[in-house]
C-alpha angles and dihedrals in degrees: 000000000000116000103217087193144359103274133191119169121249088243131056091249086198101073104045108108127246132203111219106225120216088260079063086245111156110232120189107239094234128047142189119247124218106183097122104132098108093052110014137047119245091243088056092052093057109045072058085056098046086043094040093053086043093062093044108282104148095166121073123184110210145170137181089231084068094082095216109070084112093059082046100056087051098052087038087060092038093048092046093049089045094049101028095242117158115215097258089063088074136071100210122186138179139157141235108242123234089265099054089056078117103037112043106140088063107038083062094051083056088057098040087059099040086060099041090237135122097218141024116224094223128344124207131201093245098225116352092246132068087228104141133205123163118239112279106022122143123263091252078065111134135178107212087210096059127119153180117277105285102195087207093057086045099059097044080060089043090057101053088052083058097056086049087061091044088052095053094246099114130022103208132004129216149180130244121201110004133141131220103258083058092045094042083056092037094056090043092059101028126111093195114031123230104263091202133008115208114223141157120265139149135152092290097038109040103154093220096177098054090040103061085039090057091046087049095063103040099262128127124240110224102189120208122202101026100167090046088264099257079186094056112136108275090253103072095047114092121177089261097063118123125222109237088205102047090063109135081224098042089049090051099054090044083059100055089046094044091234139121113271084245090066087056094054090057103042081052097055092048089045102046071053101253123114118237125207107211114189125208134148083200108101093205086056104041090049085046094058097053099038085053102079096042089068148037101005123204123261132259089246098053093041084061091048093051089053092066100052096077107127095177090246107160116187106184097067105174095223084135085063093051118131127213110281093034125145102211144301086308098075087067095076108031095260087131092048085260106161137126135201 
């Protein structure tokens, strides 16, 4: 591979932390984000992508409903060649989308060449239902196919995920937004167990419960949104949401730091021992959000502070993903008792 130029990262790569996942894989403890279709251009996201892996960035959260995994794998080529990065140097993740449930292999192949790679580091099943919406649909968006979470539909999709992992075409597979009552029946059924599960979680909305469920059997928490996504698409914001950043805790932590409230929100996350995935098309941000947990952690004390701000605010409601007979975005997450074997 031919080195256009000497290259060092903006940030010092070696001391960014890692979690150790139960295949003995090695993640980064901070990603980089890519959801932008409701806000930025594709084009936008991966020149993001190309600025974010020049300052140090190693892990990379996609999906094929992004809309933007092609103009990736470009930058990601371009970047590699430019840098003189090999593959391997890189956790890269994506999701099969809620249309592809039967059809994932291939789905995947679709990815994998999207992103001009041979494997994928770890794949998650995007949302635990084939409940489909298009990018940028309002929040009163409804598929009149959907339905409730049928565990017998889940793990025919599970199963595919674990022949991609018998074919060589992913390392690890994973869940994304799950609750305890499915993994409890997931883990029950699985061959091959979820090494993360992706979540949201943020300061004010910190999914304890799960949390400590999915530490206790040996599966990463990813949390999305952890600076409570003030660039979320319109249709998940409601007039009772709360702002992460503007916490009279969270500020007061920031001041002492020097930093921006939204700093605080990440060196929280890696410390508390999940792995955000901010995402940002500001340099000054995105190289922010990694350099951050090389450097200056928080204190025990304020560690214990921000554990007692969670206010169960939880901003990526799933009303998009209802079925006919629901009773509201509740039922998404089990919160109505809403659950089928």
């Amino acid at each position: 591979m031919t080195v256009a130029y000497s290259y060092k990262p903006t940030v010092d790569i070696t001391k960014v932390p890692t979690k150790t996942l139960h295949t003995g894989q090695k993640m980064p403890a901070v990603g980089l984000g890519t959801f932008g279709s409701d806000r930025f251009s594709p084009e936008e996201v991966s020149q993001a992508v190309y600025g974010a892996v020049k300052a140090g960035y190693r892990f990379l959260d996609c999906a094929s409903i992004y809309g933007n995994e092609d103009q990736i794998g470009d930058v990601l080529q371009r970047a590699m060649a430019e840098f003189g990065l090999s593959r391997e140097a890189f956790f890269i993740n994506s999701k099969v989308w809620n249309d592809q449930h039967d059809d994932v292999i291939n789905a995947c192949k679709k990815t994998l060449q999207d992103l001009q790679v041979d494997y994928l580091d770890l794949y998650l099943i995007h949302w635990p239902f084939p409940n489909f919406h298009p990018i940028g649909c309002d929040g009163d968006s409804r598929s009149p196919d959907a339905q409730p979470y049928l565990h017998e539909c889940f793990m025919n999709t599970w199963r595919q995920m674990e022949q991609l992992v018998d074919m060589g075409l992913v390392k690890a597979i994973g869940t994304s937004n799950m609750t305890v009552p499915k993994m409890k029946l997931l883990l029950r059924d699985a061959k091959i167990k979820p090494a993360v599960n992706e979540m949201e979680c943020h300061p004010l909305f910190q999914q304890q419960a799960l949390f400590d469920y999915l530490v206790e059997n040996d599966i990463v928490p990813v949390g999305f949104c952890p600076i409570g996504s003030p660039t979320r698409p319109d249709r998940d914001k409601t007039e009772d949401d709360l702002v992460d950043i503007e916490n009279p805790v969270i500020v007061s932590v920031a001041k002492r730091l020097g930093v921006h409230p939204a700093i605080v929100c990440i060196k929280w996350a890696v410390q508390r021992g999940h792995v955000p995935i901010p995402f940002s098309v500001q340099e000054d941000q995105y190289i922010s959000n990694l350099q951050c947990v090389t450097e200056n952690p928080l204190t025990d004390e304020e560690l214990e502070e921000l554990s007692k701000i969670d206010a169960n605010n939880r901003l990526i409601k799933g009303q998009v993903f209802l079925w006919e007979g629901a009773q509201g975005w509740e039922d998404l997450w089990d919160l109505g008792g809403v659950i089928t074997e």
